[in-house]
C-alpha positions in Angstrom: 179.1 84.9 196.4 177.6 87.8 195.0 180.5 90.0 192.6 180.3 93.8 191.8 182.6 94.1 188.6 183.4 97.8 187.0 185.1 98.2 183.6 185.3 100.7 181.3 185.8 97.8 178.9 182.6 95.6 177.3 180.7 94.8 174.4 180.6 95.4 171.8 184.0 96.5 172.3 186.5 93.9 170.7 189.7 93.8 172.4 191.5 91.0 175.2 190.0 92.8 177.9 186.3 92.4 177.2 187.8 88.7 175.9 189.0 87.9 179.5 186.4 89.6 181.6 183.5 87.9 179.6 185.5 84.3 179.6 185.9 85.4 183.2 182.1 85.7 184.2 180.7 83.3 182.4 183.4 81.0 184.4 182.5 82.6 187.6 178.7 82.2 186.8 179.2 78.2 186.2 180.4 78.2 190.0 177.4 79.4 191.1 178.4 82.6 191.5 176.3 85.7 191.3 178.0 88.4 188.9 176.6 92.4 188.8 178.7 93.8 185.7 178.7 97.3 185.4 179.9 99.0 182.4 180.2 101.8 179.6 176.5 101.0 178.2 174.3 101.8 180.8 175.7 105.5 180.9 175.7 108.4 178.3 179.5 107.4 176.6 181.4 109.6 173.8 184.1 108.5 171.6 187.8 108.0 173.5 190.2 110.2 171.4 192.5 109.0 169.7 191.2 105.3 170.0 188.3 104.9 167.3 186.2 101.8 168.6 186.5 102.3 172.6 183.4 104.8 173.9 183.9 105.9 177.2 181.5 106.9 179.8 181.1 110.6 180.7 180.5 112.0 184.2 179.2 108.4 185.3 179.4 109.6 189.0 175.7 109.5 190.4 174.5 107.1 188.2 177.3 104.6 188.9 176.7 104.8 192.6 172.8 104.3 192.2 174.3 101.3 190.7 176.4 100.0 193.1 173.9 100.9 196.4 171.7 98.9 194.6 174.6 95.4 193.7 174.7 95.0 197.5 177.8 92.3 196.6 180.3 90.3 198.9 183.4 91.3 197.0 184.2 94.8 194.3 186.6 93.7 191.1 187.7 97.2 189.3 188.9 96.0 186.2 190.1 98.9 184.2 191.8 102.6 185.0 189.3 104.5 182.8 186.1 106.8 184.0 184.6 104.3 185.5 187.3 102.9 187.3 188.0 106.1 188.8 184.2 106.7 190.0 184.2 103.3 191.7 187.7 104.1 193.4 186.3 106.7 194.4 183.1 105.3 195.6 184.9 102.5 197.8 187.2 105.2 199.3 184.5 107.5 200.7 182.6 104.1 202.1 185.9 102.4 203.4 185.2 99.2 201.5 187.7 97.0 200.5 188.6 96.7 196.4 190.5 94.7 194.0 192.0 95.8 190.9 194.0 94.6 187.5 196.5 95.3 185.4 195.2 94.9 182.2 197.1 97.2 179.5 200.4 99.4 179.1 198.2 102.2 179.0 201.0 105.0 179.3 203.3 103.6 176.7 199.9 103.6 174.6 199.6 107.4 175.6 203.2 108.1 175.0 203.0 106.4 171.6 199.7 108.6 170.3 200.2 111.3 172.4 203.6 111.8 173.2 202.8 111.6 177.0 206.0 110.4 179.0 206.0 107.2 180.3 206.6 108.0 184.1 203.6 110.4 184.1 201.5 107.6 183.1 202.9 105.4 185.5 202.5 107.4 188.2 198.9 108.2 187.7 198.4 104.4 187.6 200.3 104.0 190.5 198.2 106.3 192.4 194.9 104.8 191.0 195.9 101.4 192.5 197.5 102.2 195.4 194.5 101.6 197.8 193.7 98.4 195.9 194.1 95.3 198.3 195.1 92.9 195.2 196.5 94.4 191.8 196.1 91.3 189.8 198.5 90.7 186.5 198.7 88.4 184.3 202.3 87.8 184.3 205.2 87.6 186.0 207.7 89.9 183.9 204.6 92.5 184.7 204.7 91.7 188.3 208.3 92.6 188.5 207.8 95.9 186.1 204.7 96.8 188.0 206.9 96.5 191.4 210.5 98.2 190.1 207.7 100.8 189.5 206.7 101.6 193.1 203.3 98.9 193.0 202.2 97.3 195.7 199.7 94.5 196.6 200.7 92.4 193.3 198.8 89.3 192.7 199.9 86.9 189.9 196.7 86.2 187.9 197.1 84.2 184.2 194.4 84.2 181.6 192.8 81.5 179.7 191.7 80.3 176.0 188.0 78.6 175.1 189.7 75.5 173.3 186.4 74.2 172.2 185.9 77.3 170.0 189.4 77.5 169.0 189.4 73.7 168.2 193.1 72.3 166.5 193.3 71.7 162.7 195.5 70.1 161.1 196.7 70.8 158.0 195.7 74.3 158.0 191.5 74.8 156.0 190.7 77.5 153.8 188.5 80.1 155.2 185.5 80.7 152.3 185.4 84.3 152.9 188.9 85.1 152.0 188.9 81.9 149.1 192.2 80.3 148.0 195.1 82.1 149.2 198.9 81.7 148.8 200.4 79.8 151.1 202.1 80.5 153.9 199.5 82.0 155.2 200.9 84.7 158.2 198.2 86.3 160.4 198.0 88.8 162.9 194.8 89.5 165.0 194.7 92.2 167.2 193.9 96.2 167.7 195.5 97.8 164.6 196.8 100.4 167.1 200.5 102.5 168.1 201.2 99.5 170.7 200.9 96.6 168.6 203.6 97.4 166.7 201.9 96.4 163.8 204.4 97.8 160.9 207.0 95.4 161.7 204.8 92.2 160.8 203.5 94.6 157.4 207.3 95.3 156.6 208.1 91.6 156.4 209.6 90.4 153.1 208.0 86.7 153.6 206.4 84.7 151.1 202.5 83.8 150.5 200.2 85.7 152.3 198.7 88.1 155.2 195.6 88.7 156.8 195.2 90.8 159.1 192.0 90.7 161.5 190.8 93.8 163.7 190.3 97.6 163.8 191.6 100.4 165.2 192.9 104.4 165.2 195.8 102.9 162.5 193.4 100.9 160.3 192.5 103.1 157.5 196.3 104.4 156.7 198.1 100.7 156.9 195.4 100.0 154.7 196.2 102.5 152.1 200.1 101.9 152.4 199.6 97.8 152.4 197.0 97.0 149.9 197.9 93.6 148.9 197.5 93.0 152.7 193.6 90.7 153.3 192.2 93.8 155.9 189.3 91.0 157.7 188.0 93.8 160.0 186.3 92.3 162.9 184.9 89.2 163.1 182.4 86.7 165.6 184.4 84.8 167.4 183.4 81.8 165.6 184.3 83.1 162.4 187.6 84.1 164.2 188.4 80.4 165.0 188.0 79.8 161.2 190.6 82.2 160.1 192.7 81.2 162.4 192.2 77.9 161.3 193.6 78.8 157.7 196.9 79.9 159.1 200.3 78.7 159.1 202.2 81.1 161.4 200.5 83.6 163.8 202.9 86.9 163.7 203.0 89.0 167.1 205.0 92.1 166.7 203.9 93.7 170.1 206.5 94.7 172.3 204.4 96.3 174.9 202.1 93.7 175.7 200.9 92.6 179.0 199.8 89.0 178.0 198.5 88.7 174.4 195.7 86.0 174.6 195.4 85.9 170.5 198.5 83.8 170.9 196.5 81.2 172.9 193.6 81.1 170.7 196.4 81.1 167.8 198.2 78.0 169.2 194.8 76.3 170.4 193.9 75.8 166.5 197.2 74.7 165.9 199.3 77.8 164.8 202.7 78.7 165.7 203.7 81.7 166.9 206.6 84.2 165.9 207.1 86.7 168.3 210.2 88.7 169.5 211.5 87.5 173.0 209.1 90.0 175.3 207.0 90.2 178.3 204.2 88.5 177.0 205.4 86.3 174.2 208.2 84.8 176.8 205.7 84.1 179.3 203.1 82.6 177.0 205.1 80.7 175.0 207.8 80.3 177.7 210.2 77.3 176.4 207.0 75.1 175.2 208.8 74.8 171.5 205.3 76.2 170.4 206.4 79.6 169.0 209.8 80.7 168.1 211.0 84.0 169.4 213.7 86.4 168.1 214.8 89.4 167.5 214.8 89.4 164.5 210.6 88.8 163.8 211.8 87.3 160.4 213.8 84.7 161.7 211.4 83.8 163.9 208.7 83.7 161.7 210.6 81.2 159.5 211.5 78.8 162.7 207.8 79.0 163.4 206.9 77.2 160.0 209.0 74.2 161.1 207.2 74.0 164.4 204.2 70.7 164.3 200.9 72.5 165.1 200.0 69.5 167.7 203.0 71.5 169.7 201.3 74.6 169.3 197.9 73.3 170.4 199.4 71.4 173.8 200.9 74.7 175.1 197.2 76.5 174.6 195.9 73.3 176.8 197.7 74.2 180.1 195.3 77.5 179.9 192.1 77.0 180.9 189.8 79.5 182.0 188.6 77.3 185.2 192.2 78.0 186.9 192.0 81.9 185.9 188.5 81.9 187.5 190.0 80.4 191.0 192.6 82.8 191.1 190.5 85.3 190.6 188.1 84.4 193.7 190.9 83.5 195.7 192.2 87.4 195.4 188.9 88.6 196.1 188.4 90.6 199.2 185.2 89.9 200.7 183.6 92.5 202.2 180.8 90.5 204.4 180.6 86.7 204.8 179.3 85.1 201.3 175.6 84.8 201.3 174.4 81.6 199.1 172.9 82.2 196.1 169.1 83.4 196.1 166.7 82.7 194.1 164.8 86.0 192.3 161.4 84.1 193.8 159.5 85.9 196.3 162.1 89.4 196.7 159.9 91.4 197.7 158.7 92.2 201.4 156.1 89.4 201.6 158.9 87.4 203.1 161.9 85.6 203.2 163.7 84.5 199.9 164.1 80.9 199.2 167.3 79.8 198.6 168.6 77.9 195.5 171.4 77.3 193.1 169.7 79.2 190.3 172.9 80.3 188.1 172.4 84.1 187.3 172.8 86.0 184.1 175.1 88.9 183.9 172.9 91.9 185.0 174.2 95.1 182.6 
C-alpha cells in the first residue's frame, strides 16, 4: 500500500513527534509498504513564535497540492494540526477523499501557557480541524476519554513504541565521557525545555548528586541562567542520547500535560526508573508495572524510584514495540482505492507496463 503522510513535524526537528512518525515509517517501510512523507522542508518555512527550534511552512497551499496530485496513494495520514495540516484538510475536503488524523500534543494548554490563550478556544479549533477525520488516532486511553468529554469523535486508540536495540539496558548505570565523573545519583530529564513540560518542578528539587538536563527549547536560555550548577546537554544523536541515558539513575518527568511521553520508554529501556506525578501519560506508561514510582509529590517519587531494580524498568519498555504501533496504524487507515502492490521504479515511463516487485522504498521528502 502506497501512504500519503503530512506533518508539520520532521527533521531536523527534535521532539516525540518527529520520534514516532520516523520510528513509524521506517516500520511501515519494512512491511513493504510505500511511504510519500510530506513535510515543512520542501516549502519556504519561518520560525513558529514563541517556540524557537519548530519552523513552520508559510502559505504551503499550491505547492502542497502539486505534491499530493503527484503521491497518487491508497490511504492520507494527517499527522499534525499545524499549516500543513490545515492545507491537506483542506485539500481532501474539496476532493471528498477520505483522511485520518492524530492526536499528537496538548497544543492549547501549550498556547494557554505561552500565550495566555484559553483552553476551550484551543480545543474547539482542534475539534473542528478533526471533525471530518474518519480515525483520530491517540496514543492513550485517559486521552481518548479527554478527547471525547471534549465533543471528539472517530477516536482510535493508537500506542507508541521504543527502539530497544538503541536504547539497550545497563546495568549499573556507565559514565557518559562527555559530561566525566559526576555525583551520583544522577537525575535526568530529556525533553523540550518548554511552558508544558513543566520543567521547574524537576530544577526546584532539593535531591542529592546530580542533573542533566538534555534538549532545547523557548525556556532554555533563562533556566539556564537561574540553574547553573544544572549539566544543560543541549541536543544530542540519538545514539549519544542512549549513552546519557545510560549514566542515569532516575529519569524525572514533571509534565503534567503530556499526551504519552515516549522519553520514558527510551528511559526505562536502558534501565532507568522513572518518577513522575500520577498523570495521563505517566499512568498509562508506567501503569502498575512497579517500573516508575508516581506521586504527587515529584520528590517522593523520585526517591521510591531509586529503590526500583533497573531490569524492572527495562521489562515494562519491552511490551512496546514499534511493530504493534505500526499495525495499528494500518489497521486505522482508510483506504481510498484497493491497495496496489508495490512497484518497482523500473520501466515508469510510457514505454509500458511496470514490473512488479517488493523493492522496499525510501521515504520520498
Amino acid at each position: 500500500m502506497k501512504i500519503l503522510i503530512v506533518t508539520d513535524a520532521w527533521q531536523p526537528q527534535v521532539n516525540g513527534v518527529v520520534t514516532t512518525l520516523v520510528e513509524l515509517v521506517r516500520e511501515l517501510q519494512a512491511r513493504d509498504h510505500e511511504v510519500v512523507v510530506v513535510q515543512p522542508g520542501q516549502f519556504r518555512t519561518r520560525p513558529c513564535p514563541g517556540y524557537a527550534g519548530i519552523d513552520i511552512a508559510m502559505f504551503p497551499g499550491r505547492r502542497l497540492r502539486k505534491l499530493m496530485d503527484a503521491a497518487e496513494p491508497d490511504a492520507i495520514h494527517i499527522a499534525t494540526e499545524g499549516p500543513l495540516g490545515w492545507a491537506a484538510r483542506r485539500y481532501c475536503l474539496r476532493r471528498k477523499l477520505a483522511f485520518t488524523t492524530a492526536f499528537h500534543t496538548k497544543f492549547p494548554e501549550i498556547l494557554h501557557a505561552a500565550l495566555g490563550i484559553p483552553v476551550a478556544w484551543g480545543y474547539a479549533l482542534f475539534r473542528r480541524f478533526h471533525r471530518p477525520s474518519s480515525g483520530v488516532m491517540v496514543p492513550t486511553d485517559g486521552v481518548r476519554d479527554m478527547l471525547q468529554a471534549r465533543g471528539f469523535r472517530h477516536l482510535r486508540a493508537w500506542t507508541h513504541g521504543v527502539d530497544t536495540r538503541l536504547f539497550a539496558l545497563t546495568d549499573p548505570p556507565t559514565a557518559y565521557p562527555l559530561l566525566g565523573p559526576l555525583a551520583h545519583p544522577v537525575s535526568l530529564f530529556v525533553g523540550r525545555i518548554s511552558y508544558e513540560k513543566n520543567i521547574d518542578a524537576f530544577l526546584r528539587l532539593d535531591v542529592p548528586g546530580s542533573k542533566v538536563v538534555c534538549g532545547v527549547g523557548p525556556l532554555a536560555s533563562a533556566l539556564q541562567q537561574r540553574y547553573p550548577n544544572v549539566h544543560w546537554l543541549g541536543v544530542l544523536p540519538r545514539h549519544e542520547l542512549a549513552k546519557v541515558y545510560a549514566a542515569a539513575d532516575v529519569f524525572v518527568f514533571p509534565s503534567r500535560s503530556e499526551t504519552f511521553g515516549l522519553v520514558m520508554l527510551e528511559a526505562m529501556a536502558c534501565g532507568v526508573p522513572v518518577a513522575a506525578y500520577p498523570v495521563d501519560g505517566p499512568l498509562q506508561v508506567i501503569g502498575d508495572s512497579h517500573a516508575g514510582a508516581l506521586r504527587e509529590e515529584l520528590g517522593d517519587a523520585w526517591k521510591d524510584a531509586l529503590k526500583i531494580k533497573r531490569h524492572t524498568a527495562r521489562d515494562r519498555a519491552l511490551h512496546f514495540g514499534w511493530g504493534r504501533a505500526a499495525e495499528l496504524f494500518l489497521s486505522h487507515l482508510s483506504v481510498l482505492n484497493p491497495p496496489r502492490p508495490q512497484r518497482s521504479r523500473v520501466g515508469t515511463g510510457n514505454s509500458g507496463p511496470e514490473k512488479l516487485s517488493h523493492k522496499r522504498y525510501p521515504v520520498v521528502e
